[in-house]
C-alpha positions as CSV (number, residue, x, y, z in Angstrom):
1,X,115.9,75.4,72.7
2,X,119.1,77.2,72.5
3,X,119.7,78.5,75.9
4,X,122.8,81.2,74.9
5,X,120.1,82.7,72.3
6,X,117.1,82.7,75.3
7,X,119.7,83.9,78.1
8,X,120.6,87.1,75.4
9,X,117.0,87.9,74.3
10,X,116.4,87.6,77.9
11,X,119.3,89.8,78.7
12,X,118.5,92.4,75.8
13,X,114.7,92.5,77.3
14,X,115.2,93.1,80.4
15,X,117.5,96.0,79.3
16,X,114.9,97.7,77.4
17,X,112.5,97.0,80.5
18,X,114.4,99.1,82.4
19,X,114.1,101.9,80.1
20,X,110.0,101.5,80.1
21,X,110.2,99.6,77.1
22,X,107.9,97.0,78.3
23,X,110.7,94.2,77.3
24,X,109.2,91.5,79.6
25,X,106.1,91.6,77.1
26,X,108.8,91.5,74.4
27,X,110.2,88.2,75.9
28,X,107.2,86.5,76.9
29,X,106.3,86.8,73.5
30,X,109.3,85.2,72.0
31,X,109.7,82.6,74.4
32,X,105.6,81.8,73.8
33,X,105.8,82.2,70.2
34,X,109.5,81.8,68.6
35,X,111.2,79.5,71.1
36,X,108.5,76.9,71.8
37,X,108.2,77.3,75.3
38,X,104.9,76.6,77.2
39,X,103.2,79.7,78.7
40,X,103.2,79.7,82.1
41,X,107.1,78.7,82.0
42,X,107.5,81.7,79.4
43,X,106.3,84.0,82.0
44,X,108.5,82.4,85.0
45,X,111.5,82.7,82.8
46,X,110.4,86.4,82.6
47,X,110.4,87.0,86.2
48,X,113.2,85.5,87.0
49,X,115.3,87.4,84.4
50,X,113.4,90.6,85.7
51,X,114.4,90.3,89.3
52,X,118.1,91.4,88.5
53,X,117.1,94.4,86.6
54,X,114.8,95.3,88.8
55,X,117.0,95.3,91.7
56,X,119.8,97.4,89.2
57,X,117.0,100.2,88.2
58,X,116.3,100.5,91.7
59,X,119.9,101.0,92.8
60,X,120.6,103.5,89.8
61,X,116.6,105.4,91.2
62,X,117.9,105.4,94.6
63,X,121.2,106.5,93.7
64,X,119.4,109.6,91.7
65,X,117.1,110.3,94.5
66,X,114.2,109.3,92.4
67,X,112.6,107.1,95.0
68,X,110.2,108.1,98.2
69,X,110.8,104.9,100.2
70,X,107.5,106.0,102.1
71,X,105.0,106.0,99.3
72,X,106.6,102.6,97.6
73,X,106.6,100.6,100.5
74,X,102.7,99.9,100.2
75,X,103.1,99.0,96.2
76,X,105.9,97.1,97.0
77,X,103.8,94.8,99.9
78,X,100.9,94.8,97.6
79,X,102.6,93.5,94.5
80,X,104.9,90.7,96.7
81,X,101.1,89.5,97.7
82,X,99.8,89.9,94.1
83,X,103.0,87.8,92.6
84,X,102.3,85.0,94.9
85,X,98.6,84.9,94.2
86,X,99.3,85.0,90.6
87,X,101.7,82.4,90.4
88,X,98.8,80.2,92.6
89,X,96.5,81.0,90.2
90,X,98.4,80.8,87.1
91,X,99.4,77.4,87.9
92,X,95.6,76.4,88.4
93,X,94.5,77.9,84.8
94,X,97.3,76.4,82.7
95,X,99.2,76.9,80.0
96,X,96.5,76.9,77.5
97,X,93.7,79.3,79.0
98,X,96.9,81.6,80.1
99,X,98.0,82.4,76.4
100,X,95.1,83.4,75.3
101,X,94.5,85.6,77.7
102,X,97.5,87.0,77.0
103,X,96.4,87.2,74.3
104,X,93.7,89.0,75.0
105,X,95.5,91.7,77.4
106,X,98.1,92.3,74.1
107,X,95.1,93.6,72.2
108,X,93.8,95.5,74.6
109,X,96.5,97.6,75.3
110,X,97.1,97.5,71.0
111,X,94.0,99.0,71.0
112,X,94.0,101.3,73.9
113,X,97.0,102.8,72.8
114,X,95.8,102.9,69.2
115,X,92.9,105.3,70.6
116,X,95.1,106.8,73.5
117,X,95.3,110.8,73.2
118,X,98.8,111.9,73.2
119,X,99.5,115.4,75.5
């Protein structure tokens, strides 16, 4: 695996995440599918690469005023406890029974937003 080509798609993803493009799905999916990586490392790589983009949307949002600090503070508390159970139990299920459903999850939201009513 050519790292330079996995450290831009990664790059490029995480961009487009940041916009609300859903690039972590994007790069899970190459990593998983193009690059011949295992699943559950496909989806570490992910958050790792997420974590600095994260941290730059959030310092852009703040910088915008587009953050309540008071009414993130229990999603943010919530979703450190859910990562950490996740990776627990992500780790237990495997590679194999994690990609498909992943899978899974990809075609329902394919399908939900298929069917989804646009305002």
């Amino acid at each position: 695996m050519n790292f330079i080509v996995v450290l831009i798609v990664s790059f490029l993803t995480g961009i487009s995440a940041s916009m609300g493009l859903g690039g972590g799905m994007v790069l899970i999916i190459y990593l998983s599918a193009f690059a011949g990586v295992d699943q559950l490392s496909a989806q570490g790589i992910n958050l790792v690469f997420f974590i600095p983009i994260a941290l730059i949307s959030l310092i852009i949002h703040t910088k915008n005023k587009l953050i309540e600090w008071k009414k993130i503070a229990p999603p943010i508390i919530c979703g450190t406890i859910g990562v950490f159970i996740g990776s627990l139990l992500a780790n237990k299920l495997g590679s194999d029974i994690l990609s498909k459903l992943f899978a899974g999850f990809l075609i329902i939201i394919g399908i939900r937003e298929l069917f989804a009513k646009t305002d």
